[in-house]
C-alpha positions as CSV (number, residue, x, y, z in Angstrom):
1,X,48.6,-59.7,-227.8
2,X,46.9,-56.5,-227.2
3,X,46.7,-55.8,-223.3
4,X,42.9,-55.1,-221.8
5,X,44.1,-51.5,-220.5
6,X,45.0,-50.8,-224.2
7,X,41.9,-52.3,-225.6
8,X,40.2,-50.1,-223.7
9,X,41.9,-46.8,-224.0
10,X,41.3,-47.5,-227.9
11,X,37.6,-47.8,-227.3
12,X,37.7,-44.6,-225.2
13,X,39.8,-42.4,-228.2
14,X,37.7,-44.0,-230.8
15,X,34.4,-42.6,-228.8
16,X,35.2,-39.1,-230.3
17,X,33.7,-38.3,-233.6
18,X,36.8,-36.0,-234.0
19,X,39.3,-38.4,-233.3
20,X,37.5,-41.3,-235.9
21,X,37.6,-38.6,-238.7
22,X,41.2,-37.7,-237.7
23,X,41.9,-41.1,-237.5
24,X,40.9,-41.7,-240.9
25,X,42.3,-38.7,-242.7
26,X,45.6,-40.4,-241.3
27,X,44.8,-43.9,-242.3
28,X,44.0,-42.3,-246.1
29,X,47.0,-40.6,-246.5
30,X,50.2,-41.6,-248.1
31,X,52.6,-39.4,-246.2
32,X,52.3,-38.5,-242.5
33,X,50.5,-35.0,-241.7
34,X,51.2,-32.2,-239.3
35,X,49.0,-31.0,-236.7
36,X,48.1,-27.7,-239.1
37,X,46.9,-30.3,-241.9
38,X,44.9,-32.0,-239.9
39,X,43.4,-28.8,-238.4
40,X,42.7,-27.9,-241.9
41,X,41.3,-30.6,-243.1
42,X,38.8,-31.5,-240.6
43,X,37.9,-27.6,-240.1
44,X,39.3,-27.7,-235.9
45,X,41.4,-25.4,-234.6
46,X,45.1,-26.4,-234.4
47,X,45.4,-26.4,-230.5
48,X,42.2,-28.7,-230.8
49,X,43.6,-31.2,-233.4
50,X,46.9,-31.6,-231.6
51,X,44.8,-32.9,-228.2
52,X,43.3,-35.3,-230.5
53,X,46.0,-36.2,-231.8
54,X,47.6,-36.7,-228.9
55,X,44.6,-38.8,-227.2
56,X,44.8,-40.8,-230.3
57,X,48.9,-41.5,-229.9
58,X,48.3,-42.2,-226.1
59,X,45.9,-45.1,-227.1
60,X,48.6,-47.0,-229.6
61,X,46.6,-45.4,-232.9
62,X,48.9,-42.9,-234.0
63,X,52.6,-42.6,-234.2
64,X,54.5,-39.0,-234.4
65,X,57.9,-38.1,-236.0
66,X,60.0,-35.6,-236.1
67,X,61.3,-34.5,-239.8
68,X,64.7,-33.2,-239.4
69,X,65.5,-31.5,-243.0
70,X,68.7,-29.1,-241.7
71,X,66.8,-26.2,-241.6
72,X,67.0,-24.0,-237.9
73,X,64.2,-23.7,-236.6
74,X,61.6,-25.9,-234.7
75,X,61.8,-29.3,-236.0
76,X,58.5,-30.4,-237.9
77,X,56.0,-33.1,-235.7
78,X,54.5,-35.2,-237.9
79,X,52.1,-37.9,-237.3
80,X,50.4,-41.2,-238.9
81,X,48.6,-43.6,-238.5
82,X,50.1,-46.6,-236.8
83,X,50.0,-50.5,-237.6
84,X,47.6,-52.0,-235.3
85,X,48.2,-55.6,-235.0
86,X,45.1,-58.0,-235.5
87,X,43.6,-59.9,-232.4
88,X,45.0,-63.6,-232.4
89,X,41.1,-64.9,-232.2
90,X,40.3,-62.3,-234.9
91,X,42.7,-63.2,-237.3
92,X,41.7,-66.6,-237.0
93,X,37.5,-66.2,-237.5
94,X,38.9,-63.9,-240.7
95,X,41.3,-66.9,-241.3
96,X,38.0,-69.5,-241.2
97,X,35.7,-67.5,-242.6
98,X,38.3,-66.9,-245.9
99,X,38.6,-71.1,-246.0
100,X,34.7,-71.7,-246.1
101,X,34.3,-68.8,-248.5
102,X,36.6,-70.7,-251.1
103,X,35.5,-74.1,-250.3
104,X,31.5,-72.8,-250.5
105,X,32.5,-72.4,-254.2
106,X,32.0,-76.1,-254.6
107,X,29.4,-77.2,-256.8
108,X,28.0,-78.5,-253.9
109,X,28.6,-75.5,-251.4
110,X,31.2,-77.4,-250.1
111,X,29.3,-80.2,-248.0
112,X,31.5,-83.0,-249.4
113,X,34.7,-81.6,-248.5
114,X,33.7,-79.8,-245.2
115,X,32.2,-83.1,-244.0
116,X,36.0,-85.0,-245.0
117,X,37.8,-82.1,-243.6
118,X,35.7,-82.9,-239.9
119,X,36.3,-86.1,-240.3
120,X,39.9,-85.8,-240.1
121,X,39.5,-83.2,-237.4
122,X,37.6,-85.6,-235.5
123,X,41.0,-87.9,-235.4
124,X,42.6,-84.9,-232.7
125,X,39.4,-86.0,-230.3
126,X,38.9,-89.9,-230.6
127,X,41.8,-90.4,-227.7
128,X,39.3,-87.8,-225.4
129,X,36.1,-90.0,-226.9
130,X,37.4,-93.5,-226.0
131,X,38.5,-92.0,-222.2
132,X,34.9,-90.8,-221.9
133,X,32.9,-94.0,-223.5
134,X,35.5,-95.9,-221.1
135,X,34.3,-94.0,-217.9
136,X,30.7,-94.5,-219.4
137,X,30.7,-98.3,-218.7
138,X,32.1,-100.2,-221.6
139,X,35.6,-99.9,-223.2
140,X,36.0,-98.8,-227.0
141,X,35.0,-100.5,-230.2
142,X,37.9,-103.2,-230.7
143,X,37.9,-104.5,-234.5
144,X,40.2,-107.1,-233.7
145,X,38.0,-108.5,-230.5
146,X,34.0,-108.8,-229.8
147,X,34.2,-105.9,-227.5
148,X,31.1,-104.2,-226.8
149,X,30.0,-100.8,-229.1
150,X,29.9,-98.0,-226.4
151,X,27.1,-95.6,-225.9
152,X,27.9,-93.0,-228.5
153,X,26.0,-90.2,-226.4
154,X,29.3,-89.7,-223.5
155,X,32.2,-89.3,-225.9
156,X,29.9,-87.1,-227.9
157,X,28.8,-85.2,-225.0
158,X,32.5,-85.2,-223.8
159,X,33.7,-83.9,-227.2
160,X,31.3,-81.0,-228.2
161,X,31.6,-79.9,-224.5
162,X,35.4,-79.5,-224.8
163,X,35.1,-77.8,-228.4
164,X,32.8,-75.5,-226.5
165,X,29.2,-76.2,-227.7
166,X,27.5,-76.6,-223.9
167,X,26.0,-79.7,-225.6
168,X,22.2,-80.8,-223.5
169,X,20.9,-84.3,-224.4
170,X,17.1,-84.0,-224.6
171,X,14.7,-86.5,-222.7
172,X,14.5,-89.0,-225.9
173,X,18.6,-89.2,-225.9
174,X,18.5,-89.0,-229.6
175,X,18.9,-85.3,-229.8
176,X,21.5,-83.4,-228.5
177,X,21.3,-79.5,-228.6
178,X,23.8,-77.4,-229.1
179,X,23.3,-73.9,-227.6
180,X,26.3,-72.7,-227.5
181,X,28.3,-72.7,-230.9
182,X,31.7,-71.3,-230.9
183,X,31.8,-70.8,-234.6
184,X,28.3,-69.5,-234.8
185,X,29.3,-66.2,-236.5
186,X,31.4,-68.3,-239.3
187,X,28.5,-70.8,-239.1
188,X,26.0,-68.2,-240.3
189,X,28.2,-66.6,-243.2
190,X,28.5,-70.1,-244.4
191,X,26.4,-72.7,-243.4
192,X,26.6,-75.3,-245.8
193,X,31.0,-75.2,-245.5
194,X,31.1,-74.5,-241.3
195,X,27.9,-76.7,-240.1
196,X,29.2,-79.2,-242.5
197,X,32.5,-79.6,-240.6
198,X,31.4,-80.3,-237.1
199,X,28.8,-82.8,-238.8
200,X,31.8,-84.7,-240.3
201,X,33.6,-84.5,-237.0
202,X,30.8,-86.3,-235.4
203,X,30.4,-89.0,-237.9
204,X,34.8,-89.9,-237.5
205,X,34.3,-89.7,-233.8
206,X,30.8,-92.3,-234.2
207,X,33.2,-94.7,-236.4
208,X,35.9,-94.4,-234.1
209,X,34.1,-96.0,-231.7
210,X,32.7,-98.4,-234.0
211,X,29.1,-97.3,-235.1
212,X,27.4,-96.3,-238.0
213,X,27.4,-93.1,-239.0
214,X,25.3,-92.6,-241.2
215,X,22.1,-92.3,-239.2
216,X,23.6,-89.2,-237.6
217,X,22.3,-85.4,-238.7
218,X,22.6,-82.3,-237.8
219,X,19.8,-79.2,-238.0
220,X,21.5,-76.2,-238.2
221,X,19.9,-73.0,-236.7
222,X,16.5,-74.6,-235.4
223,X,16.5,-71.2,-233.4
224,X,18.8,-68.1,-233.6
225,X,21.0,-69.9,-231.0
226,X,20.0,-73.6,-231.4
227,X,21.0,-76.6,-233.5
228,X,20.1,-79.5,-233.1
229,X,22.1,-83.2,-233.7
230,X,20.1,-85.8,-234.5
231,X,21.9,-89.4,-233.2
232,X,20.6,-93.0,-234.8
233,X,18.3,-95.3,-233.5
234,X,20.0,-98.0,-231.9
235,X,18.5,-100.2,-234.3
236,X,20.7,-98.7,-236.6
237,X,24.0,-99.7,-235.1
């Protein structure tokens, strides 16, 4: 995991036009470059590339070595550019957005097996569903009894809120909005695959607690920053 203070000095190197293109030169090359290259290359003066160099190595960007080849003399300073390991929460939106890329290739775009797939992500939240439709006055859907159907709103509500959606019933308690979509960048590159899921994720958690799915829907991207979920009449259970 990178640290903050690093984070930050990278931001601060990469600010310099100078350092970027010095950066890159480094990145392009197949063998690691003294300071003179690089001074040559990008047209600086040599004392000048070696401070950028330097402000680049300082922020984890650039690695030197020395090349020991027997000779007397100074011993040569060479520098590249260095592996920069990829953000855990990075990697995994690259990780998602690769998985909804392939499965968009559907016929379909993907609905029918983004939709299965939340279903059986929905099975890691239907614990955390019953607990909430418990504490919402009546206990979960029991096939083997004629236990009462809970509310669906709570565990939904409960659910999306732990995923991290901020979910808001609206006054008519047959629309929730979801403001707040943690996947919204994903979500936008592929709507059909990402919106998909978290619709099927909300249809295992309504039969997990014994209702009908079938009624529920949700409106992607009703605003820049809104969808919308669309529950069932009760009617409909």
């Amino acid at each position: 995991m990178v640290s903050t203070d690093l984070s930050a000095a990278r931001h601060t190197a990469l600010a310099s036009e100078p350092r970027r293109r010095a950066l890159a030169l480094l990145n392009d090359s197949a063998l690691p470059l003294e300071v003179g290259a690089v001074a040559t290359a990008l047209g600086l003066h040599v004392t000048t590339a070696r401070f950028h160099l330097e402000q680049l190595e300082a922020a984890g960007l650039v690695e030197r070595q020395i090349a020991r080849a027997g000779q007397r003399g100074r011993p040569r300073v060479l520098f590249s550019a260095a592996v920069v390991p990829v953000p855990a929460d990075q990697a995994q939106r690259q990780l998602t957005q690769a998985l909804a890329a392939v499965i968009g290739e559907d016929t379909d775009g993907g609905r029918a097996r983004a939709v299965r797939a939340g279903e059986r992500w929905s099975a890691q939240y239907e614990a955390v569903a019953a607990a909430a439709a418990t504490v919402a006055g009546a206990p979960a859907a029991d096939t083997a009894s004629a236990a009462p159907v809970p509310d669906l709103v709570p565990p939904l509500l409960r659910v999306l809120t732990e995923i991290g959606f901020e979910p808001d019933v609206r006054a008519d308690e047959g629309t929730i909005a979801l403001p707040a979509c943690p996947f919204r960048a994903e979500a936008r590159a592929n709507p059909d695959v990402v919106c998909s899921v978290h619709l099927g994720l909300m249809k295992g958690l309504a039969r997990s607690l014994g209702h009908d799915a079938t009624g529920i829907r949700l409106q992607p991207f009703v605003e820049p920053n809104l969808c919308l979920v669309h529950l069932p009449t009760p009617s409909a259970n």
